[in-house]
C-alpha positions as CSV (number, residue, x, y, z in Angstrom):
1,X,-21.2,-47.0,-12.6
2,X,-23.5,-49.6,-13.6
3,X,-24.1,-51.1,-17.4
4,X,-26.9,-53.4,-18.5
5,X,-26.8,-56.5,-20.8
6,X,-29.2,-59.6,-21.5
7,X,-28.7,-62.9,-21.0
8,X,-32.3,-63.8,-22.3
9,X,-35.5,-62.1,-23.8
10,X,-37.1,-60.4,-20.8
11,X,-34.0,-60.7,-18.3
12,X,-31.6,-58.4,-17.6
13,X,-28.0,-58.7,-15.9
14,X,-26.5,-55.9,-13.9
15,X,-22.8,-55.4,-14.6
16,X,-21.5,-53.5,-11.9
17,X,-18.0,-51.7,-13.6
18,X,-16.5,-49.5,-10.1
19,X,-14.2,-46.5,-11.1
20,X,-10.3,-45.8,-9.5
21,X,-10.9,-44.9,-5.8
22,X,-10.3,-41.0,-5.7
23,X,-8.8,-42.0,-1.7
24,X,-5.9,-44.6,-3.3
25,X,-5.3,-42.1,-6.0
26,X,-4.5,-39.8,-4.0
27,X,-2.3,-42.0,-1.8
28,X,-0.8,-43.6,-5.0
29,X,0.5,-40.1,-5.3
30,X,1.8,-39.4,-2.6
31,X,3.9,-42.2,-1.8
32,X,5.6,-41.8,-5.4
33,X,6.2,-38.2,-4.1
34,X,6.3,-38.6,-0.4
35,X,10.4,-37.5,0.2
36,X,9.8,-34.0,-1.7
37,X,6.0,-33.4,-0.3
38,X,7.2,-34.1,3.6
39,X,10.1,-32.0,2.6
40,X,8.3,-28.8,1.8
41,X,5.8,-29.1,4.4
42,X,8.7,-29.4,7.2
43,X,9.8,-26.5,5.5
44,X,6.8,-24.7,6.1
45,X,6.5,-25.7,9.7
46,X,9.8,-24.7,10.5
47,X,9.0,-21.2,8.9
48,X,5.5,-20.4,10.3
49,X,7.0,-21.6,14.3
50,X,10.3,-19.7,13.8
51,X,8.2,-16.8,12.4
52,X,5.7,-16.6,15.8
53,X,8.4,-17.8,17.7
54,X,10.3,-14.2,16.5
55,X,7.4,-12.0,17.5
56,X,7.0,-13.4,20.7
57,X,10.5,-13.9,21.9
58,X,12.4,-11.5,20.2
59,X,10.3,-8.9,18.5
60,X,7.7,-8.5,21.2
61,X,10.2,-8.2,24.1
62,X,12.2,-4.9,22.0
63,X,9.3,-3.1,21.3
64,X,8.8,-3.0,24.9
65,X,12.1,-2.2,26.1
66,X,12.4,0.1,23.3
67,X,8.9,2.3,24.4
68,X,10.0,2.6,27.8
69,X,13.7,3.9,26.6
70,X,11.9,6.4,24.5
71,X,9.6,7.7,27.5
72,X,12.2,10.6,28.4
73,X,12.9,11.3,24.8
74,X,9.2,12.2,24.6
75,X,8.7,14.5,27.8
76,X,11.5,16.6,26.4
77,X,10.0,17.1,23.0
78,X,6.8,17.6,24.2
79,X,9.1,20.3,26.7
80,X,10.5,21.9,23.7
81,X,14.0,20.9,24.1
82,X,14.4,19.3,20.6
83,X,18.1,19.2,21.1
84,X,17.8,16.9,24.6
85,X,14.8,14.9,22.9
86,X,17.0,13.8,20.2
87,X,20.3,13.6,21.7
88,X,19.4,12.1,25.5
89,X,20.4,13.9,28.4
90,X,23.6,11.6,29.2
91,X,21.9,9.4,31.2
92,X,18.3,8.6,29.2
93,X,18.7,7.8,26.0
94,X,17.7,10.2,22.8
95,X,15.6,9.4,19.8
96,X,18.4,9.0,17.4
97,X,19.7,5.9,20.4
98,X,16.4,4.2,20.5
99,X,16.9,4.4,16.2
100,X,20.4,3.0,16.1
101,X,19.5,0.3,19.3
102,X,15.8,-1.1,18.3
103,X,15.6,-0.6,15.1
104,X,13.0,-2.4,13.5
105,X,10.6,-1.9,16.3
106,X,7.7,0.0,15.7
107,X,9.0,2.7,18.4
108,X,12.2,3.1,16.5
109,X,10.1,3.8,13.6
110,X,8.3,6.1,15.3
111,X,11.6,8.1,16.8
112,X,12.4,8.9,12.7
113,X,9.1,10.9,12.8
114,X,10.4,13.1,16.0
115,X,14.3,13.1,15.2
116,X,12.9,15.1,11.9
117,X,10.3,17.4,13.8
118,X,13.8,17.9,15.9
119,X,15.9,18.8,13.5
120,X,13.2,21.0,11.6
121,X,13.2,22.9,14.8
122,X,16.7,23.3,14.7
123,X,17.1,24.3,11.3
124,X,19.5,21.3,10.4
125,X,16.6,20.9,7.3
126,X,18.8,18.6,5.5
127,X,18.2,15.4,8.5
128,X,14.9,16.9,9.0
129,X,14.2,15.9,5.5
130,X,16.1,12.5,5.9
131,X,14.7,11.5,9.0
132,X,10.7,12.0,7.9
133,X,11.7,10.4,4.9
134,X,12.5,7.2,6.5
135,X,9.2,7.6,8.7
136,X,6.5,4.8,7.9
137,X,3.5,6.7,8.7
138,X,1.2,5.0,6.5
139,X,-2.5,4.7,7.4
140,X,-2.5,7.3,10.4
141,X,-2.7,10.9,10.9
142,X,0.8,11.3,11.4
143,X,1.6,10.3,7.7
144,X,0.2,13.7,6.7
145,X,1.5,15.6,9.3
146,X,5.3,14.3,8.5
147,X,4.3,15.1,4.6
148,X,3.5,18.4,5.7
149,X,6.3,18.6,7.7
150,X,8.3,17.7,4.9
151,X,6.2,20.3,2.9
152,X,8.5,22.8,5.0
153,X,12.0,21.6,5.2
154,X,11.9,21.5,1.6
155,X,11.1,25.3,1.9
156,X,13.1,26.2,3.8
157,X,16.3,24.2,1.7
158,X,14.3,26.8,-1.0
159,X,12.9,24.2,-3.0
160,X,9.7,25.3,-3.7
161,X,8.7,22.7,-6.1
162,X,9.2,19.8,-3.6
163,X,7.3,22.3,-0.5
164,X,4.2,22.2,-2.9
165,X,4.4,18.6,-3.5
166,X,4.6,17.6,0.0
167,X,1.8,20.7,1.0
168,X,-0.1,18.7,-1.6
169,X,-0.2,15.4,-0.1
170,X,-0.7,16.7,2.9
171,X,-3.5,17.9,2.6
172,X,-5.0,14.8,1.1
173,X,-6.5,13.2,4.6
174,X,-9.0,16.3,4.4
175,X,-8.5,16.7,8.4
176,X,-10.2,19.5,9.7
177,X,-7.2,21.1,11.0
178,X,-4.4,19.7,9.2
179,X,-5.8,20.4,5.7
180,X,-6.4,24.8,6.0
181,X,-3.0,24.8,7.7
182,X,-1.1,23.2,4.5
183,X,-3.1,24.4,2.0
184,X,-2.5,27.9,3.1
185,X,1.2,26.7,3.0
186,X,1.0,25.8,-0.7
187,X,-1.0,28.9,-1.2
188,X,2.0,30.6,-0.6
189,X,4.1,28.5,-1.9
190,X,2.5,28.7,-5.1
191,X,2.8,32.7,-5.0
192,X,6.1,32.2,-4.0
193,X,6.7,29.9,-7.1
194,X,4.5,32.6,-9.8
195,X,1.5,30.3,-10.0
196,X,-1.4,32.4,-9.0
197,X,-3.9,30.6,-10.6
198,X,-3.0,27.8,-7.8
199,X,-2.8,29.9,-5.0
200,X,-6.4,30.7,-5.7
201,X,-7.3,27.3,-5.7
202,X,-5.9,26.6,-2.6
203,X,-7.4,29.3,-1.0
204,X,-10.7,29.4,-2.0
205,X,-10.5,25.5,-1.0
206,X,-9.8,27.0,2.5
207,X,-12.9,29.3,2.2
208,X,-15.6,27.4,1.0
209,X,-14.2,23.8,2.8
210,X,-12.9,25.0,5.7
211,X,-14.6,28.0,7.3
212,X,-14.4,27.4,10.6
213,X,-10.5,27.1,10.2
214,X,-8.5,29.7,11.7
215,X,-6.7,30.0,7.9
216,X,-10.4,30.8,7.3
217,X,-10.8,34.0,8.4
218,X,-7.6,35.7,6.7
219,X,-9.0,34.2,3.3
220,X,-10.6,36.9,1.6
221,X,-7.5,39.0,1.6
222,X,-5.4,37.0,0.2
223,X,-8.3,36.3,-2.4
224,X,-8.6,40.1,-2.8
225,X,-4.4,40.2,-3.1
226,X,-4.8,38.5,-6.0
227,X,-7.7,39.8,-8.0
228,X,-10.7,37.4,-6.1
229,X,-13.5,39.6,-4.7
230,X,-16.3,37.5,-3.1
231,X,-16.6,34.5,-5.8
């Protein structure tokens, strides 16, 4: 910053007038503050390296062991044998171990999903409902598939209300497949519960959305069952 001022008619003198340094400021500050600002950024070190350093040497590590204890677990529920897949065969672990051993992991979160597909199957509706409860299936197809799994424990406890409600969400990923299966589910449902008016919806949703669905084909008569001729 410069000003101006005369000395003599004609001549100027050039006052040079120079700010605070933005640099000393700044180092002004923080030696007045230096104790408290080292102190919170050790703090934050310590947090971010003890934060990597648990996904790589701890976190890491579990979800592998934890996939390959699971690996049996899988082969019999894809077998059937819901009650081996979640109770282990005595001498490979079950999904309710791999639960209770690495939990946490993203396997073990995983294992809630089959435990309750296990239990639906073996009419214990009341854990099948628990376990796919505590199932974090958010952001993949599976999410639906629990809700709509969900959609039928709650059924079969003969809570209709809840059945729709989880019918209804799972239907909301508008899969191909998935979608006609559960909104013929909550078609029912809502026959089941005196709502007609939503039944219809549900079905006709299936016709006009969904035609090359298997639901597809049955959907006129139920349409017809309840008054619907070829809208």
């Amino acid at each position: 910053m410069a000003n101006t001022s005369r000395t003599k008619p004609g001549e100027e003198r050039i006052v040079t007038v120079q700010g605070p340094n933005p640099f000393e400021k700044i180092q002004n500050t923080y030696e007045v503050n230096q104790k408290p600002i080292n102190t919170i950024v050790t703090i934050i070190l310590i947090a971010v390296i003890g934060y990597f350093g648990y996904l790589k040497l701890y976190k890491a590590p579990r979800d592998e062991k934890a996939a390959t204890a699971v690996s049996f677990a899988q082969r019999y529920f894809q077998a059937d044998s819901a009650n081996l897949a979640l109770n282990g065969d005595g001498q490979h672990a079950g999904f309710l171990s791999v639960i209770k051993r690495y939990g946490g992991t993203n396997t073990a979160n995983l294992c809630h999903y089959y435990a309750g597909v296990c239990y639906l199957h073996m009419g214990d509706f009341n854990n099948a409902v628990k376990y796919l409860k505590d199932f974090d299936g958010k952001g993949t197809l599976l999410e639906y598939q629990a809700d709509g799994d969900l959609g039928d424990a709650y059924m079969e406890l003969g809570n209709v209300q809840k059945g729709i409600e989880y019918y209804n969400k799972a239907v909301e990923n508008k899969d191909d497949l998935l979608a006609p299966i559960y909104l013929y589910r909550a078609g029912l449902a809502y026959e089941k519960n005196n709502q007609p008016e939503e039944a219809k919806k549900a079905y006709i949703t299936i016709r006009d959305n969904y035609p090359k669905s298997m639901q597809a084909r049955d959907m006129d008569k139920y349409l017809a069952h309840l008054g619907v001729l070829n809208q």
